[in-house]
ROTOR-620558 format. One record per residue (C-alpha): y, x, z. Coordinates in steps of 0.5 Angstrom, whole numbers, plus 500, padded with zeros to 3 digits. Example, Ala and Ser with C-alpha at 12.3 -4.5 7.8 and 13.67 -1.06 7.14 Angstrom:
491525516/498527514/
***
This chain:
151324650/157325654/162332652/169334656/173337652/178342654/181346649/187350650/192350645/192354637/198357637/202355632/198350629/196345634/198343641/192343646/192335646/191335639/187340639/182336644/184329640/182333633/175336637/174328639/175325632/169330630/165329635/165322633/164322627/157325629/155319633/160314635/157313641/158320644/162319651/167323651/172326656/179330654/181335658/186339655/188346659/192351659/193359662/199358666/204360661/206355655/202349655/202348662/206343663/203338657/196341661/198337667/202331663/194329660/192331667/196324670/202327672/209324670/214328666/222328669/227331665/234336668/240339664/239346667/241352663/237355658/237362657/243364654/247359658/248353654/245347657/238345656/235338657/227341661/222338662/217339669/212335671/211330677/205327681/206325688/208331692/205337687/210338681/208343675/214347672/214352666/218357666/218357658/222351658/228352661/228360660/223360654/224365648/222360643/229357646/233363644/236362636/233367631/235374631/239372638/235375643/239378649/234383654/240385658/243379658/239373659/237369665/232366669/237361672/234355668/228356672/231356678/234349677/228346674/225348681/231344685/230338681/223338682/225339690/230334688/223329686/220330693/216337690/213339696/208344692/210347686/205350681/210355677/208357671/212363668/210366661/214366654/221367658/226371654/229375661/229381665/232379671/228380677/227373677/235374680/237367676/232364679/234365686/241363683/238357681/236355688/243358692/242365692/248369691/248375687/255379689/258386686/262392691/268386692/264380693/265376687/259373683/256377679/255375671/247373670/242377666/239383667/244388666/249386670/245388677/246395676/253392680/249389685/252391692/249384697/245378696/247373700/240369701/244363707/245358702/238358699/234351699/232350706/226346703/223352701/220353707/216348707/214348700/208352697/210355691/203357687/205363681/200362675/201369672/195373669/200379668/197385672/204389671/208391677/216391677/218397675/216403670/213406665/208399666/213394669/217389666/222393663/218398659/212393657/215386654/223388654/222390647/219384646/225381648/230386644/231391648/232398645/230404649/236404651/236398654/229399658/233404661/238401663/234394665/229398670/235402674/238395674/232392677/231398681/237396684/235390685/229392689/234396694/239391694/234384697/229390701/236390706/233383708/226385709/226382716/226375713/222375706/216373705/214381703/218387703/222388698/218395695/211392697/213386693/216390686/208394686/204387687/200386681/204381677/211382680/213385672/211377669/216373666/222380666/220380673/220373675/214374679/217379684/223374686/216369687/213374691/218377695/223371697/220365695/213367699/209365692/201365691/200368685/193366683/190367675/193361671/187359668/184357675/190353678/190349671/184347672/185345679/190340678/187337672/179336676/175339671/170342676/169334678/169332671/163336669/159332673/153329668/157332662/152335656/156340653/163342654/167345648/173349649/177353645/184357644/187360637/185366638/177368640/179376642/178381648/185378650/180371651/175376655/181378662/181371663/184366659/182359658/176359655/173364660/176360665/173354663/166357661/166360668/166352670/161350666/157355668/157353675/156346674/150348669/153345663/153349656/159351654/160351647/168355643/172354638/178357634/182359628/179365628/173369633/173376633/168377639/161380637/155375638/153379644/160378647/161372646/153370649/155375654/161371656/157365657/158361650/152358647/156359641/163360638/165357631/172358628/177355623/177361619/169360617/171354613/178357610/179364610/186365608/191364615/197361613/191356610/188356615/194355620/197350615/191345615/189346622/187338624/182337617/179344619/177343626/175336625/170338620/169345624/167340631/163335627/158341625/158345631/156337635/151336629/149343631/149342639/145336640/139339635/138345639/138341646/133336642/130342640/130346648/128340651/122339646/120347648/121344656/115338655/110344652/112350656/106351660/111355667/110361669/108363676/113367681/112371687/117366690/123361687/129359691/132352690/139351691/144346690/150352691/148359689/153365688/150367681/153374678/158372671/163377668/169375671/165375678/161370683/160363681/157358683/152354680/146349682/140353681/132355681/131362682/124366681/122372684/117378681/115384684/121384689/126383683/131376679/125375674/129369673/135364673/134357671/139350673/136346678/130342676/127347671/121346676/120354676/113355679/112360685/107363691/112361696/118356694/125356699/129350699/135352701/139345706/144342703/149346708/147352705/149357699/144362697/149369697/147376694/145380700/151383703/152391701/156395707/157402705/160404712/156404718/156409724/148408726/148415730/141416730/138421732/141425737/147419739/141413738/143411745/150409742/146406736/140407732/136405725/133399729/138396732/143398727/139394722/137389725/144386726/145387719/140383716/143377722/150378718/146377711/147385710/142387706/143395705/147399708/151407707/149411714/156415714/154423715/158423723/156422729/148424728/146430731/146435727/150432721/148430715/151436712/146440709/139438706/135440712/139435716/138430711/131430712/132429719/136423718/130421715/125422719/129419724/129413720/123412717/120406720/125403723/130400717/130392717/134393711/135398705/139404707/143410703/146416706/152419706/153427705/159430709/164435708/166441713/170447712/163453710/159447707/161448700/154451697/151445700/154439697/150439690/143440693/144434697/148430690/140432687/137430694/140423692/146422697/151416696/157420697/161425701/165424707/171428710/176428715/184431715/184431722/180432728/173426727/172425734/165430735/167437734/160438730/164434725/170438724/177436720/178440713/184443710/188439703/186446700/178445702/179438701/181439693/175445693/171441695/173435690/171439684/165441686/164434688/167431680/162436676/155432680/158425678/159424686/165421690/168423696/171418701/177420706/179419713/186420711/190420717/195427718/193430723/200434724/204427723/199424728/200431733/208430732/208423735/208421743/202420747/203416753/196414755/195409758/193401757/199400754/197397746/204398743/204405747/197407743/200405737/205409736/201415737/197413730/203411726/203408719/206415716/200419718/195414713/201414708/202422708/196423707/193418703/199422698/195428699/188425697/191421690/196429689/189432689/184427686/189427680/189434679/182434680/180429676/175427682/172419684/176418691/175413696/180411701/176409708/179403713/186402710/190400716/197402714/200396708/205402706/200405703/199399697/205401694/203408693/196406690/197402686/201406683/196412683/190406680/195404675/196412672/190412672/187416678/180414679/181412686/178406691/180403697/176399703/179395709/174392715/175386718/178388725/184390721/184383717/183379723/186382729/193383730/196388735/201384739/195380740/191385743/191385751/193391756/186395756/182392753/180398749/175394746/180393741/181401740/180404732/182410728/186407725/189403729/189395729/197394727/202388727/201381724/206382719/202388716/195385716/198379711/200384707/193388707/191380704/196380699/193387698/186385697/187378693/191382689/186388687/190394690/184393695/177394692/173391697/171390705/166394710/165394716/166401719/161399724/162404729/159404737/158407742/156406750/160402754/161408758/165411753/168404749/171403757/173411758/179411763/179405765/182402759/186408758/186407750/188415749/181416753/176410750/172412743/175409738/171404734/170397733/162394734/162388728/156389723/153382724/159379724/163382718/161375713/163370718/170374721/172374713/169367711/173365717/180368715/179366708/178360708/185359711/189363707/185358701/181363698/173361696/167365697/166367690/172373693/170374700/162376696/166379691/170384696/162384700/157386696/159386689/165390689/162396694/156397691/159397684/163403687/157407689/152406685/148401687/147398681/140393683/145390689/150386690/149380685/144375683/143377676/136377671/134384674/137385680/134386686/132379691/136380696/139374698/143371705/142364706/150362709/152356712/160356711/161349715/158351721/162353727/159358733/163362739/162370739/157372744/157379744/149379748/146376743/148380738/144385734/146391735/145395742/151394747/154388748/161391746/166387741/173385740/170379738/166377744/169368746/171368739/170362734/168363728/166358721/160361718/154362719/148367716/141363717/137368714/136374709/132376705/130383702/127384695/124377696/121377702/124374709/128380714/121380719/126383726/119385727/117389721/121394718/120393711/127396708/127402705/130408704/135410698/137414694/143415689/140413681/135410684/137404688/
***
């Protein structure tokens, strides 16, 4: 038998090597021959860097200031050009005497240093763990320690500390390390705070530092200032600053995680994953048995990501069985096997008492870990017994696959599995190898990942009454070529406009017979339709749409703010949802119209503030409504502050993003070529890699496509004229391939890219059967192949006109197959279905 362990520390009792040599003795003592491999982990915070030491990292030592000043001696570690540095052990406040904690005064400057010595070393990736710090300084030391200059109104050094920024007046950034531009700097935070505020760095953890109520005030004007300050520099900072200080994460370590962010350009990546990244653990389970890991305190804290879920998530992957142990467990059964565990043991079983139990902590474990491997290989031996004598059961179809994205907790993971399907439904998910039994038996390539089926809640099918532009046929053909399995048909550009039950039933009649996939509806909003709302909430509708400025087809009219609200409180009281075209139409009529085939002249005519303001108008009336609100298509990164803010008080707000505005950029786009033409435009580079950090930060729920086309005729009106061309981009068989593509250059795994494109949306709508493979859920499945690479050729696309930006492009990434409730998407049979709210 083989087992890896990867503990995390118990804090106050044990390292996480200790932990792992304690669970190791026990093991041992069951069977002298176990296999066993070690691997101790940690969050990103303390811990971290004795994670990386046991990982076959070299430990280096610098003096650097401590967080009071004196110098400290600081250990990082170093293996080739990748350095790990924990940010506790130069600026930690297990550093600062009993009783000496200084909120306002403390610094950061140590870290700042411990990086430049790592520089030193040759680091030329640097893993920053920021956690435990005794500081509130914005990360301000931190950028001391690298070069930076904080200077006062006279121009002389300012003293270090929070406090001392409210005299900040110039930051001189020319003295910061030139190697800094060519290393990447990895943030593991798992904090969720932004900068500043009642959640920021100041109000949350200063008091835990010290800080009187006082001195939270203080500190968070002072680290206002320091936001107002560097945003002098935003040309040349890797965010700007007030977009950065809104950042999830930005309030980590008193503030640290802003400086990272803004300045330093850091990645910020949940602890627990990077840790596991540099010490191997996903190639480590290879062949394992059993994985035991643990942590001092098994609670909800453990369930929003720390070590044990973390490591559960890859044991799940690899179809390993994962076992925890701790000092003291306080998750149910239920959440401990709904966390993936097959059973949880802990310290306070054998002695009760805490202090004894932290006092004997190494006896305690070693007996905890001998019983729980007495236990875990009788129930394996048990398990593989029931195997021999199970008589299989029989499916309508099984898929193998040596990658799949199966459904967990924390999101998409992958595992190697076999999956039997019942009556178009997961019936069951067994590793692979179980020999499930079924009618028809898919064996995906080794090239292959077995995705949950895409879920686009923004499609334009125009039918009936514009089906020359679209259509339910074309329209849900294309979308089982992109691995999209269900769709919601926006209300607009039908003729009539599903406005109303009678228009509803048209729509559907229309589409009946023709769906290749599942298809919902949307309802609309129009001034004198309020009456209508809640029949067509019963009828089943997904939704309602609106717009705040003219929609482009006068048969759809724009609604005012107030109509907007009355329409919201309606909407709140039948449990529904109202997503928005936010875009002011009185900014967007106050700003200049040149015409003509000039991109930058047709981008100012739809300038950033006309998304911002009216963005503002819908969190103001969805706050005092109490109402569920969608932002569609985000095009305008200002915007991320504001909703992030609105989500954090509280407001049920999401917000969706397309893949035009993920990947184009408006100084790409060619003189009249309107093909690239959208409403909301396509905008600069700079913004599209904040709308990135946006969507990896979670400020952005989710991708779709705003599939919306037209005929040629229209597309190419005016002779690339973008004041006269229809506005919509055509990418509904492409969205998975153009995200895939884009992501994996920017380090980001499937797991996110199937998170933001089918679990994330149909969430958000209700769609609860979709999205994930899970026991229950529908068998609807893509067949994607991430490695392949193809060029766009708009002919051979699905949908009914040759008409995309993306025509020539390459792309990495291709959709083999789809496959709905089952069965294999026939271009020939229509066999998808039409949905309903509540029953979907």
């Amino acid at each position: 038998m083989r087992i890896v362990i990867a503990p995390d520390k118990f804090k106050g009792s044990l390292s996480a090597p200790e932990v792992a040599a304690r669970v190791a003795e026990g093991a041992r003592r069951v069977d002298p021959a176990i296999e066993i491999d070690a691997i101790p982990v940690a969050d990103g915070g303390e811990g971290t860097l004795e994670a990386a030491l046991a990982a076959g990292f070299e430990r280096r030592t610098a003096l650097v200031a401590g967080p009071l000043g004196s110098p400290v001696e600081a250990d990082f570690a170093l293996r080739g050009d990748e350095a790990v540095v924990e940010m506790a052990r130069a600026s930690g406040l297990d550093l600062v005497p009993t009783g000496g904690a200084d909120a306002s005064g403390a610094t950061s400057l140590g870290t700042g240093q411990l990086i430049a010595a790592a520089l030193d070393a040759g680091a030329r990736r640097i893993v920053l763990g920021i956690g435990g710090s005794a500081s509130t300084d914005g990360g301000a030391g931190v950028l001391q320690g690298l070069g930076a200059r904080l200077l006062d109104a006279t121009g002389a050094e300012l003293p270090h500390g929070g406090a001392a920024l409210a005299g900040l007046a110039r930051i001189d950034l020319d003295g910061l390390d030139p190697r800094l531009t060519e290393t990447e700097i990895v943030l593991a935070s798992d904090v969720d705070n932004p900068l500043l505020g009642s959640f920021g760095a100041a109000a949350v953890f200063g008091p835990q530092k010290g800080a009187t109520p006082d001195d939270v005030a203080a500190l968070d004007a002072a680290l206002a200032n320091l936001v107002a300050v560097l945003a002098e520099h935003d040309p040349i900072l890797a965010a700007p600053a007030r977009v950065a200080a809104e950042r999830p994460g930005a309030g980590a370590a008193g503030g640290t995680g802003f400086a990272a962010l803004a300045v330093l350009g850091a990645e910020r990546r949940p602890g627990i994953d990077v840790v596991l990244e540099f010490t191997g653990l996903e190639a480590r389970l290879a062949g394992a048995d059993a994985v035991i890991t643990g942590e001092g305190s098994l609670d909800v804290q453990s369930l929003m990501g720390k070590t044990p879920i973390g490591v559960a998530r890859a044991a799940r992957r690899a179809g390993v069985p994962v076992y925890a142990v701790s000092g003291r467990r306080l998750l149910s059964d239920d959440e401990v096997h709904r966390a993936g565990f097959a059973a949880a043991r802990a310290l306070a079983e054998l002695e009760p008492d805490p202090a004894r139990s932290m006092a004997e902590a190494s006896d305690l474990l070693t007996r905890l870990a001998e019983e729980l491997v007495t236990d875990l290989i009788a129930d394996q031996a048990s398990q593989r017994a029931t195997d021999q004598t199970a008589s299989p059961a029989g499916y309508d179809a099984v898929f193998r696959a040596a990658r799949a994205l199966v459904a967990s907790d924390g999101g998409p993971v992958e595992r190697a599995v076999e999956i039997g399907v019942r009556d178009g439904r997961i019936a069951s998910i067994a590793p692979l190898g179980t020999g499930l039994v079924g009618d028809e038996v898919v064996e995906l390539a080794a090239d292959e990942v077995l995705l949950p089926g895409l879920v686009d809640t923004h499609v334009h099918v125009n039918e009936p009454g514009r089906t020359e532009w679209e259509g339910f046929s074309s329209a849900t053909r294309a979308a089982a070529a992109g691995g999209v399995t269900t769709i919601i048909d926006m209300p607009l550009n039908s003729i009539p406009p599903t406005v109303s039950v009678a228009a509803l039933d048209e729509k559907r009649a229309a589409a009946e017979g023709q769906t290749f996939v599942d298809v919902g509806f949307w309802g609309g909003v129009v001034p004198g339709n309020l009456d209508e709302l809640a029949p067509l909430a019963a009828e089943g509708v997904f939704g309602f749409k609106c717009f705040l400025l003219h929609s482009g087809v006068d048969e759809f009219p724009q609604v005012t703010a107030d109509e907007m609200e009355q329409a919201m409180r309606v909407i709140a009281e039948h449990d529904s949802m109202l997503v928005v075209h936010a875009e002011d139409a009185h900014v967007i009529d106050a700003a200049p119209h040149a015409g003509g085939p000039g991109y930058a002249d047709f981008l100012a005519s739809r300038p950033r503030e006309a998304e911002d303001t009216a963005i503002a108008e819908v969190i103001d009336r969805a706050t005092r409504t109490g109402a569920r609100a969608h932002i569609l298509h985000l095009s305008s990164s200002d915007s991320l502050g504001q909703i992030a803010r609105a989500k954090a008080a509280g407001t049920d707000l999401s917000v969706e993003t397309c893949p035009h505005y993920l990947t184009l950029f408006a100084e790409d786009v060619p003189a009249g070529a309107t093909a690239f033409k959208c409403c909301p435009p396509i905008r600069e580079d700079a913004n599209r890699d904040a709308l990135w950090a946006g969507l990896r930060d979670g400020v952005i729920d989710f991708v779709v496509s705003d599939h919306s086309p037209s005929t040629p005729e229209l597309k190419y009106a005016g002779d690339g004229d973008f004041e006269l061309a229809w506005g919509g981009i055509a990418s509904l068989q492409l969205g998975l391939p153009l995200i895939w593509t884009e992501a994996r250059e920017r380090g980001i795994g499937l797991d996110r890219v199937v998170e933001w494109m089918a679990q994330r949306p149909a969430e958000r709508v209700g769609l609860t059967t979709k999205g994930r493979i899970a026991t229950g859920l529908a068998a609807d499945f893509a067949v994607f192949a991430p490695d392949e690479r193809f060029t766009v050729d708009a002919k051979a696309l699905e949908h009914r006109h040759p008409v995309t930006p993306y025509d020539g492009r390459e792309l990495t990434g291709a959709v083999r197959g789809a496959y709905l409730a089952g069965a294999p998407v026939d271009r020939e049979r229509a066999q998808g279905r039409m949905l309903r709210k509540g029953n979907a």
